[in-house]
Structure formats: C-alpha cells, structure tokens
RODO-2510 file (C-alpha; in nm, 4 decimals, decimal comma):
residues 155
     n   res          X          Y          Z
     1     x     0,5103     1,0200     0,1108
     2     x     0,2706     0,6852     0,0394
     3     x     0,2036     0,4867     0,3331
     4     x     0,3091     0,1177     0,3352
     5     x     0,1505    -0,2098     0,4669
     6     x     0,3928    -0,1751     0,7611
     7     x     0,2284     0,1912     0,7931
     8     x    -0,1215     0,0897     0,7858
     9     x    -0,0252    -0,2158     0,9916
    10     x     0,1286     0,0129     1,2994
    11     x    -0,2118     0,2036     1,3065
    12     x    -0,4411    -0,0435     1,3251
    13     x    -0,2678    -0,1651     1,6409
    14     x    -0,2414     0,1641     1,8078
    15     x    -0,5758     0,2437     1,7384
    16     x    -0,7430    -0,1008     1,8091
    17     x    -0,4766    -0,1281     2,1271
    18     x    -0,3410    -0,4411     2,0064
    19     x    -0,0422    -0,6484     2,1890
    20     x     0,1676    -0,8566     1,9737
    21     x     0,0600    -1,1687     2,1578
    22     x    -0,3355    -1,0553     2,0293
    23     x    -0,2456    -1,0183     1,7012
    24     x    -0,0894    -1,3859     1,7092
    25     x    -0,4304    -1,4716     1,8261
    26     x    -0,6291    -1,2917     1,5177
    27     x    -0,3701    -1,4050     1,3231
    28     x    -0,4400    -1,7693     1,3606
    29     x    -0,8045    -1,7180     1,3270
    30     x    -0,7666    -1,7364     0,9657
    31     x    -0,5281    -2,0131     1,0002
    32     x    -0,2456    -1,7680     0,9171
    33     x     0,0727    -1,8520     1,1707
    34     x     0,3253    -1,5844     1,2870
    35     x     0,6113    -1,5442     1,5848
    36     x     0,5476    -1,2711     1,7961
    37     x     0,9099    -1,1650     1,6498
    38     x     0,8073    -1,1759     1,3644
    39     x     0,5292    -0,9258     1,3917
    40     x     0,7884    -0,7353     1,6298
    41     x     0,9682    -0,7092     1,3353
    42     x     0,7280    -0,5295     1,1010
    43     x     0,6810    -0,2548     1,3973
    44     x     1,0667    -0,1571     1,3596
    45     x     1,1698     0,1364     1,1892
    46     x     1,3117     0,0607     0,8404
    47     x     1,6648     0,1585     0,9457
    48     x     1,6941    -0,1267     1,2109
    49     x     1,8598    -0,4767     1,1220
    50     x     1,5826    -0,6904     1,2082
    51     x     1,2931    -0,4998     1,0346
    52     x     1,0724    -0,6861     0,8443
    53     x     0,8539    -0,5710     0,5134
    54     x     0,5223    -0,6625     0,5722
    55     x     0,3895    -0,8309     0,2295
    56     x     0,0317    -0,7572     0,0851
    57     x    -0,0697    -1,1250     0,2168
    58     x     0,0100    -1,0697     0,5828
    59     x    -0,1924    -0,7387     0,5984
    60     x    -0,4808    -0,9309     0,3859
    61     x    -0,4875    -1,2182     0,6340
    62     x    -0,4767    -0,9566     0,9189
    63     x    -0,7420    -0,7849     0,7572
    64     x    -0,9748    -1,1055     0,7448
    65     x    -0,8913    -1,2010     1,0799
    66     x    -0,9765    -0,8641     1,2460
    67     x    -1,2894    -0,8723     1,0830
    68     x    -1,3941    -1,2359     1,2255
    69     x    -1,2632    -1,1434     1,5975
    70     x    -1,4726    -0,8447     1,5635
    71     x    -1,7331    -0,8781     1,4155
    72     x    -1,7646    -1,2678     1,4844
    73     x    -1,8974    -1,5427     1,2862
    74     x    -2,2375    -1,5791     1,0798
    75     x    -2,2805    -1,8380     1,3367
    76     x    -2,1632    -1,6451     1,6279
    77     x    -2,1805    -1,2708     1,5813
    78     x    -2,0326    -1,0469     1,8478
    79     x    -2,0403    -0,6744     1,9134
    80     x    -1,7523    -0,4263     1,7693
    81     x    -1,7927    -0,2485     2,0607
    82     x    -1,8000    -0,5133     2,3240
    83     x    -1,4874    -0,6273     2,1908
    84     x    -1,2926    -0,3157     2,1767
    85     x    -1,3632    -0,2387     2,5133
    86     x    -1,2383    -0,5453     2,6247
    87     x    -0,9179    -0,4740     2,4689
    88     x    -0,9379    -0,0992     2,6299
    89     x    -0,9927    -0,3159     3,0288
    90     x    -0,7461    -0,5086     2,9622
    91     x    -0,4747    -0,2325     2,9029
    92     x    -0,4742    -0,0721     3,2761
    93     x    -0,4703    -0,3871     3,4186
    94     x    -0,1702    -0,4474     3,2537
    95     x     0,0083    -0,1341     3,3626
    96     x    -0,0745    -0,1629     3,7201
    97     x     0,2618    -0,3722     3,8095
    98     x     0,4348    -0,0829     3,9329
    99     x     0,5381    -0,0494     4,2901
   100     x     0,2533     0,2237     4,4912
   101     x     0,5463     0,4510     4,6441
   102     x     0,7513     0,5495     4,3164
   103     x     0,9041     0,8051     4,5771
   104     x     1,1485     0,5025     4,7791
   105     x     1,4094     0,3057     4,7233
   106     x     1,3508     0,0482     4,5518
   107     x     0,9680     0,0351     4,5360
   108     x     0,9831    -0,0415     4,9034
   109     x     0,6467     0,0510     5,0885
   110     x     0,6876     0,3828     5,3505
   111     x     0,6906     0,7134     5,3457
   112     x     0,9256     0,9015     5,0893
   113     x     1,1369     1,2074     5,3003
   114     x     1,1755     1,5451     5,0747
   115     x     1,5433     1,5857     5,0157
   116     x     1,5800     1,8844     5,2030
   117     x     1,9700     2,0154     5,2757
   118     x     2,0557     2,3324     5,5362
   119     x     2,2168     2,6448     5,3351
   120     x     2,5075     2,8259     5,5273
   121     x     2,2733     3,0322     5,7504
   122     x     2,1367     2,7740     5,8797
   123     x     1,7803     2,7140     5,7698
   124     x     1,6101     2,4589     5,5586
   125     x     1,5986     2,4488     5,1602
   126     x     1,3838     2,2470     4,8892
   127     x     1,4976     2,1580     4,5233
   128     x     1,1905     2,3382     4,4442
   129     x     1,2116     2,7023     4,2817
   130     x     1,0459     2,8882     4,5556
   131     x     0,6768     2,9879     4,5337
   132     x     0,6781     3,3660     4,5930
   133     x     0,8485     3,3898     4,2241
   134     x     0,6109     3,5173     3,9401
   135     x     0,6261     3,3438     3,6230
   136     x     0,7075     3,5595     3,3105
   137     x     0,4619     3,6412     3,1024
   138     x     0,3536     3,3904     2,8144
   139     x     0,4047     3,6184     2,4793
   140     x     0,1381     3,5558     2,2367
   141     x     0,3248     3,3700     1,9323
   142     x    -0,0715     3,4811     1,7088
   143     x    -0,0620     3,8062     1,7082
   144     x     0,3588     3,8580     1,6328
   145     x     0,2814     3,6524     1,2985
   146     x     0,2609     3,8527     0,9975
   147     x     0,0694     3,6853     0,6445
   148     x     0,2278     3,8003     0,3511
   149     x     0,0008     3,6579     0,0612
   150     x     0,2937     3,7846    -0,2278
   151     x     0,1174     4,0961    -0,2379
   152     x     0,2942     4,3931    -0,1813
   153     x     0,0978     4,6630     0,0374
   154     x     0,1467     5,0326    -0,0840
   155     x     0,0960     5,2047     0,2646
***
C-alpha cells in the first residue's frame, strides 16, 4: 500500500505533537492560509463525507513552514530541540482540565464511597473478584508454535 500526502501529513503531527490550531500557525508562516476545518478535514479517514485530499502544494508549504518554525530564520535561528519541547509542555497542560476526584458525581470534590452491597447472610461484598483467587497460568504462545520451512522431515 503507498502512503499518501494525507499519510505523511497525519505523522508528522503525531510525531511533532501538533494541534490543528499550530499547524494554522506554521501554516501562515509561509504565507499559506488554511481553516482549522480544513486541516480537520485532511485527518479524516477517506470513507467520511467531509474528508479532504491533501494536494502536493499543501504538504510542500507545510513542509517549508515546519522547517522555518523549527529551525528559525537565517536571521533568527532557533533550536529543534527547544522547540519541540515546547510543544511536548504544552501538551499536559492541556490535559489537566479534568475534575481531581474522577470517583464522584459529577466531578464534585469529596471522598468517593466503594459501592459495597450486603449478600443474604448478611456480610459485606465488593465488585471486586476476591483476592485469595489464583490466576491461571499464562501458557506460553513461543514454544506451542511449530516452523514448517516446506520441508518435509523424515523422522
């Protein structure tokens, strides 16, 4: 299967941890204008409605423009490295809006209480399996294979 622009397009972004907003930013160092849709667009999979080809000239403008934010200017170079990790700060930040007690309702603050419910005799039970249970052994997928190279063995 041959990789297309849309292919090589989707790595670079996972691999550079790119938002769409930052490659509208790249983008328009090179003078080279997109929507956010747009380049939502080119991320879909080819079966949805609203995907989006992405033409030789889009990736080649990318291309330029990832090189000058970079890299930087003759004028004013910057460091690969220094940028990247920028882009690698920026992502926990981002993920942090999540409530700190997943375990309420509601992401209200408090204490989360175990779900515990009383069988018929009586006493307390968890939803967890209970811990005196061994688990089974893990079988060894290796050794079961057998390689047959098209020879035939005369044993």
């Amino acid at each position: 299967m041959e990789m297309t622009n849309n292919d090589i397009f989707k790595k670079l972004r996972v691999a550079l941890m790119l938002r769409d907003d930052q490659i509208v930013e790249i983008l328009e160092l090179v003078d080279f204008r997109m929507s956010k849709g747009e380049i939502g667009n080119i991320f879909r999979n080819q079966d949805h409605p609203n995907y989006m080809e992405c033409g030789d000239q889009v990736l080649r403008n990318f291309l330029n423009a990832l090189v000058i934010h970079l890299r930087g200017t003759k004028e004013n170079p910057k460091n690969p490295n220094d940028v990247l990790a920028k882009h690698k700060a920026e992502i926990p930040a981002k993920t942090t809006n999540f409530p700190k007690d997943l375990g309420t309702k509601n992401g209200a603050t408090g204490t989360a209480k175990p779900n515990l419910k009383k069988n018929r005799a009586g006493g307390e039970r968890s939803g967890a399996k209970p811990k005196d249970k061994k688990p089974a052994p893990k079988i060894q997928v290796v050794e079961k294979v057998q390689f047959k190279n098209g020879k035939n063995k005369k044993s």
